[in-house]
C-alpha positions, 0 to 999 in steps of 0.5 A: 731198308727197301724190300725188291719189290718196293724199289721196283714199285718206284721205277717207271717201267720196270719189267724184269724180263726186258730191263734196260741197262740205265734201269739197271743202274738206277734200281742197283743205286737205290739198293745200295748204301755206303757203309759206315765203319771208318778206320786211320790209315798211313798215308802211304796206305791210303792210296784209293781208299775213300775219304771218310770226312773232309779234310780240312788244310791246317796251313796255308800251301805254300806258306809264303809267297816265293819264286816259281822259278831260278832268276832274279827277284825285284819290285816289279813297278820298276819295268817301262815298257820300252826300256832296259832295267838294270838292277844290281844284285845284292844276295842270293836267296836259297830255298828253305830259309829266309834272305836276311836283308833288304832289296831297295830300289835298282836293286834284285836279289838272286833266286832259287825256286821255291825261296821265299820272296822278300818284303817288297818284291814281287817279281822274278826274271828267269835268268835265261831272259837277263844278260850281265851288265857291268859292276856285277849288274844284270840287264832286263830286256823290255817287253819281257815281264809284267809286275808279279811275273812268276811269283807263287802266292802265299796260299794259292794251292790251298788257304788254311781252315778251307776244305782241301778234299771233301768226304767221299773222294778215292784218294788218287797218287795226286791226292796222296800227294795233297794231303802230304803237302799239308804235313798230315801223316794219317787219314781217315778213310772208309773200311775196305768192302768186303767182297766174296765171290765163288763159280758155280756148276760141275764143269768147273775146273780149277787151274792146275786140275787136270783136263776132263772131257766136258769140262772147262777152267774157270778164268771168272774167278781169276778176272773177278779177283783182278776187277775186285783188287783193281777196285780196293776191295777186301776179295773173299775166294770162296771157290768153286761150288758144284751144282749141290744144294747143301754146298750152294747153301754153306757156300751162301751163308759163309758168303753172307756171314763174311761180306758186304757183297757176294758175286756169283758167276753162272747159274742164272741162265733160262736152262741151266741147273735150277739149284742155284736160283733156287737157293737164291731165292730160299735164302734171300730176297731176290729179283732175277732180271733179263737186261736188254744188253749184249753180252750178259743178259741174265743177271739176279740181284738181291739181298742175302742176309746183310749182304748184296748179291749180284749174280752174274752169267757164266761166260767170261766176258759176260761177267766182265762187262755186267761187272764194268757196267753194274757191279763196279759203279754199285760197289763204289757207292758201297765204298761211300765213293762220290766220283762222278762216273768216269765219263765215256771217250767219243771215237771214229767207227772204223768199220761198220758195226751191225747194231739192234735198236732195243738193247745196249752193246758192249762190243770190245775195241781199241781206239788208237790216235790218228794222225790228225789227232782225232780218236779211232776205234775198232772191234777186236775180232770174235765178239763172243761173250766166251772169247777172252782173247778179245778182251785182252787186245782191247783197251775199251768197250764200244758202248752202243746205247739202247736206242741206237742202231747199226754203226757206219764208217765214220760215226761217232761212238761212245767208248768205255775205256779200261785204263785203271779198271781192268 
């Protein structure tokens, strides 16, 4: 286990004073590792859980060849390209059992979809595309079919004894559904991360106390809980903690005996009361980084005993787009998940954007479609790293990049967009 300073050692360029946003990402991966507890889980409680061996399919999907849709089932070289097929129809095949008979030539056999289709047969005509001829035949217009038309593939979907998900996916509805394909009830998934999380400082008020002049209701630890839930994560709520030594100390050691990670929210800042970073740094191994980023500039990470720290800033919003940005990918590897990092939406600018070259916004927005189809964005008032309400009306985050500078009318922008994670 790498100390602070040693995985600092091996970045290019790090200064904790002004770390850049990618920096940040890259010393928060080579911090991190997955854990290894492993538990079974019933399928229908394994959505979002991390897989935690490859799941080989025991059967080939779908076992048999059958019909993609209801028609009429026949030996495809039959077809000429310029004349009508006429077949006579010599059964009917249902879904969950196999025809007993045989089709020869100038015949079909009716079809449901999903039924297994017969030795010889490789081709269905919808039965929309026939029209009923004499003697109980059906006539095929030419032109209409190629040989092996809607005919499904014995094993097509997935081929018995290959891998049908790889270690390390998050098991999605589709996913879910995969596995329940294969007949398997019970999977085997990395144990849920454990997370505690708790505010520090006096003028924290809980919801349901009563107002006091000077103080405000804490909404972070309500937003981090979401985020957390959101992610799958076992969420410890330590509380809020005053500004105390002893309590910020119990509170720590609690935190680290419990959990995997531990978020905090305020107590970082150049100014605030020093008890926090203080205790911080006396009970773990800590680094306290300025970000290049707006909002959420100051942030402390670290190790507290077996337990990662992020120490997030105080303001609302801050602490939502460090957790988007830092926390989250950091907390998916934890997981021992290896999705590739959603990737960003690109979007029209509908409003010129003030941007510094130096240091990497968020900005709340909402993207909208145009009428051409092409993808509109714009801000969502007050951007102040205190005002929530903001937030709420967004469905991303403009993510304006270090070196990028301001935004007009028109321009190309990255978007972080929120579906699933908020």
């Amino acid at each position: 286990m790498k100390s602070i300073a040693e995985i600092a050692a091996q970045l290019q360029g790090y200064d904790p004073q002004a770390l850049s946003a990618a920096a940040v990402n890259d010393f928060l991966a080579r911090l991190v590792e997955p854990v290894q507890e492993t538990e079974n889980v019933a399928l229908f409680d394994a959505l979002d859980r991390v897989l935690a061996h490859d799941l080989v399919s025991p059967i080939s999907v779908p076992p048999h060849d059958n019909s993609a849709m209801d028609g009429y089932a026949f030996d495809g070289s039959q077809l000429k390209p310029d004349a009508e097929l006429s077949l006579a129809v010599v059964g009917t095949a249902l879904a969950g059992k196999a025809w007993q008979g045989r089709v020869g030539p100038g015949q079909c056999l009716k079809i449901m979809t999903g039924a297994i289709m017969p030795a010889g047969l490789n081709t269905v005509v919808p039965q929309e595309l026939t029209r009923s001829a004499a003697d109980g035949r059906i006539a095929i217009p030419p032109g209409l079919l190629r040989p092996g038309d809607n005919r499904r593939l014995k094993g097509e979907d997935l081929q018995a004894g290959t891998p049908a998900l790889r270690r390390g996916e998050r098991l999605s509805p589709a996913a879910c559904g995969l596995v329940a394909s294969l007949g398997i009830a019970t999977v085997a998934v990395m144990r849920r991360l454990r997370v505690a999380y708790f505010s520090t400082g006096d003028e924290i008020l809980s919801a349901g106390d009563a107002p006091r002049e000077g103080a405000v209701y804490d909404s972070n630890r309500h937003t981090t809980f979401g985020l957390l839930r959101r992610l799958g994560c076992e969420v410890i709520d330590v509380g809020i903690v005053r500004d105390d030594p002893a309590r910020l100390e119990d509170a720590f050691r609690d935190a680290a005996a419990r959990a995997d990670a531990i978020i905090t929210s305020g107590g970082v800042s150049v100014g605030e009361a020093d008890y926090t970073k203080a205790m911080m740094k006396k009970l773990g191994d800590v680094a306290f980084w300025k970000i290049a980023m707006r909002p959420g500039r100051p942030m402390a990470v670290g190790r507290i005993g077996p337990a990662i720290l992020f120490g997030l800033p105080g303001n609302p919003v801050a602490v939502m787009v460090t957790f988007l940005a830092f926390v989250r990918p950091a907390l998916l590897r934890m997981m021992g998940c290896t999705a590739d990092p959603l990737p960003l939406l690109k979007a029209r600018s509908q409003e010129p954007i003030r941007k510094k070259a130096g240091r990497t916004e968020y900005q709340r927005g909402r993207v909208t479609t145009a009428a051409d189809g092409s993808l509109h964005v714009r801000t969502t008032g007050n951007q102040g790293s205190g005002v929530l309400s903001s937030m709420v009306q967004a469905n991303g985050l403009l993510v304006l990049h270090h070196q990028q500078g301001n935004v007009a009318v028109g321009d190309e922008v990255d978007v972080m967009m929120f579906e699933g994670v908020i």
